[in-house]
Backbone as CSV, one residue per row, in Angstrom:
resi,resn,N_x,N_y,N_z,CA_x,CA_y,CA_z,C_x,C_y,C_z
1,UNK,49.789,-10.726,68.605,49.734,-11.677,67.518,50.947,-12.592,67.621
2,UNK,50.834,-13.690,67.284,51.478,-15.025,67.601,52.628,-15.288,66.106
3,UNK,53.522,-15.014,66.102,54.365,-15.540,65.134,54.985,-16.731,64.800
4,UNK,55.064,-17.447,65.628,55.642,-19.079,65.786,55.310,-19.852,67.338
5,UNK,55.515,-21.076,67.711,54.771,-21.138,69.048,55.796,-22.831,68.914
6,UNK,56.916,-23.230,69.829,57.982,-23.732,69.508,57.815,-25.268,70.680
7,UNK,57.640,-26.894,70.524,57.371,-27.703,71.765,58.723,-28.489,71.466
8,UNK,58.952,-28.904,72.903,59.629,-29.894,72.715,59.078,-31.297,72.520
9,UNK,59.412,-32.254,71.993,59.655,-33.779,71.944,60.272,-34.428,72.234
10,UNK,60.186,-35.473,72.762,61.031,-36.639,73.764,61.832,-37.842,72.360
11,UNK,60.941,-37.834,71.401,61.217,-38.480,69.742,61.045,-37.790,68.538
12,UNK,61.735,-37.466,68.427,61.856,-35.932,67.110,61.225,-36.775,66.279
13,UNK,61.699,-37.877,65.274,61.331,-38.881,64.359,59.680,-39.043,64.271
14,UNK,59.153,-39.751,65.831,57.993,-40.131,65.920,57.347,-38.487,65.827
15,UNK,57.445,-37.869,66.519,56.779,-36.575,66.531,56.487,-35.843,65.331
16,UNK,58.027,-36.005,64.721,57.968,-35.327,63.028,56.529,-35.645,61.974
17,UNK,56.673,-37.251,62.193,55.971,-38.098,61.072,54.241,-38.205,62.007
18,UNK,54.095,-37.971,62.995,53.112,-37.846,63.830,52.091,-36.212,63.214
19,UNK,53.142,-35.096,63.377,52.433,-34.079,63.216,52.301,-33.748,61.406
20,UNK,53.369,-34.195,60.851,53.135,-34.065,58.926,52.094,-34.550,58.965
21,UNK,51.631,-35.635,59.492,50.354,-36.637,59.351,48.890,-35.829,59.741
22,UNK,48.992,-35.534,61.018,47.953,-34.938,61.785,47.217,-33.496,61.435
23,UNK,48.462,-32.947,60.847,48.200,-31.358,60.266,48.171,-31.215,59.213
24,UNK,48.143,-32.639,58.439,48.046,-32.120,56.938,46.797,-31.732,56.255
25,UNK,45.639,-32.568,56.796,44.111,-31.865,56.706,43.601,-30.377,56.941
26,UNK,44.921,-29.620,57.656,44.864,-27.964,58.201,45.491,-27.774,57.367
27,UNK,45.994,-28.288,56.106,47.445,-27.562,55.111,48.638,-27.829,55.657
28,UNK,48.951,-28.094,56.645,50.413,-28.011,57.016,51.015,-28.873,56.831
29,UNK,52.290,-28.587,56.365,53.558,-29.635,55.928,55.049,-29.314,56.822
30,UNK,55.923,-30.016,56.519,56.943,-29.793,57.187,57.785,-28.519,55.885
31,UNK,58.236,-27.215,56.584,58.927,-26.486,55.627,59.767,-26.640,56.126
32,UNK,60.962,-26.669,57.087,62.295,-26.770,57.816,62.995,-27.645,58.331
33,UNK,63.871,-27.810,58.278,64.760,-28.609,59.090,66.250,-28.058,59.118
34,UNK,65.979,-26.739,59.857,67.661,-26.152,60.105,69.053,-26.808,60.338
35,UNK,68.284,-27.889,61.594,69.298,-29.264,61.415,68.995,-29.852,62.480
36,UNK,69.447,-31.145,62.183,69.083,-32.585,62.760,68.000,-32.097,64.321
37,UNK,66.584,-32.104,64.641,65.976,-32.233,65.854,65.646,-30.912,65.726
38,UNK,65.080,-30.390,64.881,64.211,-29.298,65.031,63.741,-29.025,63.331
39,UNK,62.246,-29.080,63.364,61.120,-28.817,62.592,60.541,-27.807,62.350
40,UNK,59.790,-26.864,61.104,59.226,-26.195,61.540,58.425,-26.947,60.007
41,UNK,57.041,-26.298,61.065,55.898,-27.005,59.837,54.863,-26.000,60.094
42,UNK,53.798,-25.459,58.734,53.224,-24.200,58.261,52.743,-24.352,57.177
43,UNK,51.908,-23.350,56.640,51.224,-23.466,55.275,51.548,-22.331,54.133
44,UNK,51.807,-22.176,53.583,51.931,-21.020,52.595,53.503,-20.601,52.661
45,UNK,54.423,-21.635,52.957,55.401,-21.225,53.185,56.421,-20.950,54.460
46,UNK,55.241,-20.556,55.298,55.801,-19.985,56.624,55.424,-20.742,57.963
47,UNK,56.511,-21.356,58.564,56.312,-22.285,59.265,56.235,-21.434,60.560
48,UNK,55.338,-22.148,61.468,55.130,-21.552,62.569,54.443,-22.197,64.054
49,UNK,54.543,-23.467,63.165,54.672,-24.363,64.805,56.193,-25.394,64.827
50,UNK,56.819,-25.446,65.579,57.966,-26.200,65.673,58.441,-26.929,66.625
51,UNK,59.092,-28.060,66.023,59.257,-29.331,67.001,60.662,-29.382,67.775
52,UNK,60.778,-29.295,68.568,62.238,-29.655,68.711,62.790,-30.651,69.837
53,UNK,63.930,-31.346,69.476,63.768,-32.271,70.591,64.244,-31.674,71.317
54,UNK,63.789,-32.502,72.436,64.328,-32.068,73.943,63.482,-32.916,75.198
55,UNK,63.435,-32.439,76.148,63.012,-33.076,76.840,61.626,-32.260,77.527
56,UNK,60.843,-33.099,77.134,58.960,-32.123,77.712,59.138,-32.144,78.873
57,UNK,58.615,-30.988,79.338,58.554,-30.823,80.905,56.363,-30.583,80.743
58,UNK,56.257,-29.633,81.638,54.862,-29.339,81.461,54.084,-30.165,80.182
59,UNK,52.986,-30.640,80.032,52.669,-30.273,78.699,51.956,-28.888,78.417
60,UNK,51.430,-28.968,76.656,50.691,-27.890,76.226,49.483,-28.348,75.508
61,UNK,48.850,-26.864,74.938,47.796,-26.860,74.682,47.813,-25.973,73.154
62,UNK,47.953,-26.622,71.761,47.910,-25.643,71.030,46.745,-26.008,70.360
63,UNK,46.416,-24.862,69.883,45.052,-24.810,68.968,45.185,-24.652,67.496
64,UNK,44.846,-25.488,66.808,44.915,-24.646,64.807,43.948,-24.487,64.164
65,UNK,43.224,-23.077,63.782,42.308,-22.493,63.337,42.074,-23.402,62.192
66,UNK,40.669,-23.911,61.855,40.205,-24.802,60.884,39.042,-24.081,60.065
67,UNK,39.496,-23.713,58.542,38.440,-23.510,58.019,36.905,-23.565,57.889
68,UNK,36.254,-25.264,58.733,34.691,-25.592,58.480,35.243,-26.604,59.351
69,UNK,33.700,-27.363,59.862,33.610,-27.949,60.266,34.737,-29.838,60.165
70,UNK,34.074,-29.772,58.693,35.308,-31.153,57.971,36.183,-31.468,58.102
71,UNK,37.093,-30.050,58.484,38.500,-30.164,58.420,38.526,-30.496,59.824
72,UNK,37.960,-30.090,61.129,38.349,-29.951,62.272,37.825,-32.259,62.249
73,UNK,37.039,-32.423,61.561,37.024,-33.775,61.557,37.924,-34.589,61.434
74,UNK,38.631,-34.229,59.644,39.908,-34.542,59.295,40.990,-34.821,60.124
75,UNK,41.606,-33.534,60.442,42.051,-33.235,61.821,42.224,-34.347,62.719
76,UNK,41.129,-34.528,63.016,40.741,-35.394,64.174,41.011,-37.121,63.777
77,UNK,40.659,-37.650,62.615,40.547,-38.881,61.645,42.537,-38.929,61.408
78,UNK,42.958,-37.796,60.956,44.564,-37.900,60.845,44.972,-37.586,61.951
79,UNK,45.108,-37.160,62.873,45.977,-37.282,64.040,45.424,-38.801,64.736
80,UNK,44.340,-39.226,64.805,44.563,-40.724,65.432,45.035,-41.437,64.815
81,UNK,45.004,-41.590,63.619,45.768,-42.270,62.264,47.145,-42.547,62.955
82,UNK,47.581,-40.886,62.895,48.840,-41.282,63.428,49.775,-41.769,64.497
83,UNK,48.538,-41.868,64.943,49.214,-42.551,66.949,48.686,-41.508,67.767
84,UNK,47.980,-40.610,67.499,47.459,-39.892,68.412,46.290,-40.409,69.984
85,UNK,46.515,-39.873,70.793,45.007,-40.079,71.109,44.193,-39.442,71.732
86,UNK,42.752,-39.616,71.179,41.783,-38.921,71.337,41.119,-38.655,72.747
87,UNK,41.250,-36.970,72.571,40.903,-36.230,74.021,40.106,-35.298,73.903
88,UNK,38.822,-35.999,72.899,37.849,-35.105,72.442,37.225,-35.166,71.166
89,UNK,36.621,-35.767,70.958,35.668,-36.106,69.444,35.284,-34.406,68.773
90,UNK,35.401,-34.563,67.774,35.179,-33.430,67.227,33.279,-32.669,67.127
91,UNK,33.220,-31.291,67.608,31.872,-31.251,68.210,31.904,-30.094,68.466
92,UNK,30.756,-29.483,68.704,30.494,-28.221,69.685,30.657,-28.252,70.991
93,UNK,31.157,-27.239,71.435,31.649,-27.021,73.133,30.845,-25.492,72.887
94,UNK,29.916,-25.386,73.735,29.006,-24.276,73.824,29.521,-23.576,74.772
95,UNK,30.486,-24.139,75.776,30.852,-23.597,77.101,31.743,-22.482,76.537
96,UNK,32.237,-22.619,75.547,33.068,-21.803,75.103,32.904,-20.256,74.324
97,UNK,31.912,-20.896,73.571,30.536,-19.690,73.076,30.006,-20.628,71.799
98,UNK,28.896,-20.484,71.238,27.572,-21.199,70.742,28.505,-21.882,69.297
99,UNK,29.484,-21.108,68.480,29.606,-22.054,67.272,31.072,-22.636,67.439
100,UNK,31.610,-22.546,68.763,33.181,-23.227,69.033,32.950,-24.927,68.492
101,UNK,33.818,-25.058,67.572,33.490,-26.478,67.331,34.635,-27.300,66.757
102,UNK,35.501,-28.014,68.211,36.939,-28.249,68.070,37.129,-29.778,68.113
103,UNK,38.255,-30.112,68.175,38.482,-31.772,68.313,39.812,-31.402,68.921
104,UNK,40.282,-32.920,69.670,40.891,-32.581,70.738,42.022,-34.143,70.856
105,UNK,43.359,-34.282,70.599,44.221,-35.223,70.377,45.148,-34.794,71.275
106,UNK,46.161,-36.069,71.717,46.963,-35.995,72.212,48.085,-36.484,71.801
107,UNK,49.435,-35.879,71.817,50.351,-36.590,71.113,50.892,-37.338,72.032
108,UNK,52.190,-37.240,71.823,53.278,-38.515,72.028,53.583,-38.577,73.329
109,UNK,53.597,-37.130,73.807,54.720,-36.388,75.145,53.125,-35.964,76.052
110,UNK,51.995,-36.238,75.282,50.831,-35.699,76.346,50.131,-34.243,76.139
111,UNK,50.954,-33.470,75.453,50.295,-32.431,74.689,49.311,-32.241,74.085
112,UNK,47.771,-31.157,74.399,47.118,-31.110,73.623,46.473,-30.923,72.448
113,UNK,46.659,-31.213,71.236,46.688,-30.289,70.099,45.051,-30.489,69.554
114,UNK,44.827,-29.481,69.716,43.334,-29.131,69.118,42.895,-28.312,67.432
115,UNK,42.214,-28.766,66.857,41.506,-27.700,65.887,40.317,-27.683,66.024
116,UNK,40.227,-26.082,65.830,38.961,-25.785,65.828,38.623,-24.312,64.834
117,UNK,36.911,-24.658,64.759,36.600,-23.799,64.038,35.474,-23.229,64.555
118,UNK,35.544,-21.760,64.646,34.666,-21.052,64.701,33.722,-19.931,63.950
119,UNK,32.843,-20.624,63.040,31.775,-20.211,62.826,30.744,-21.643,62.810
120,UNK,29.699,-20.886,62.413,28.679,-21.899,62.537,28.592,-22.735,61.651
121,UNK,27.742,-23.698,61.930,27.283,-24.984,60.885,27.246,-24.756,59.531
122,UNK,25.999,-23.492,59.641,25.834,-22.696,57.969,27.012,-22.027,57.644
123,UNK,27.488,-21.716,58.320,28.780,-21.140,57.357,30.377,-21.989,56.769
124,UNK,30.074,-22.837,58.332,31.361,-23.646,58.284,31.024,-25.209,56.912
């Protein structure tokens, strides 16, 4: 089990106001700022994805579990909002198994950040 999951950024600023934006349709807000160039942003209190500057090497691939379908839309509608860009319309990917149904953005540094939700139509 995953407790926090930590990227760097090349623009703390742009990145900051990029992901408050993008994740706020998942609940997430910014809870931290220990000090100057590092973020942590989460829902219920407990932050658990975090920004920090530095310099990106590789990119990544994170995923954020989305209640229903809407949100993984949302999602998708606020992260291009914010300068994101789109590396995947929000949808079913069957390849993955029958009710995977994610959207797919890219931020600043090239990173993938995805939400998705898995259950089905009727449920989601």
């Amino acid at each position: 089990m995953l407790d926090h999951v930590g990227i760097p950024v090349s623009d703390f600023e742009r990145s900051k106001r990029f992901y408050e934006e993008a994740l706020s349709p998942l609940g997430y807000e910014l809870l931290m700022e220990p000090r100057y160039g590092i973020a942590g942003l989460g829902r219920s209190g407990k932050p658990d994805f975090w920004i920090v500057q530095g310099e990106p090497g590789h990119t990544v691939h994170v995923a954020f579990a989305a209640d229903d379908h809407a949100t993984v839309e949302a999602f998708h509608e606020a992260a291009v909002a914010a300068g994101g860009r789109d590396n995947g319309r929000p949808g079913l990917r069957p390849e993955y198994h029958p009710n995977y149904y994610g959207a797919f953005v890219l931020d600043a540094d090239g990173n993938n950040i995805e939400a998705v939700c898995h259950r089905s139509g009727e449920e989601a």
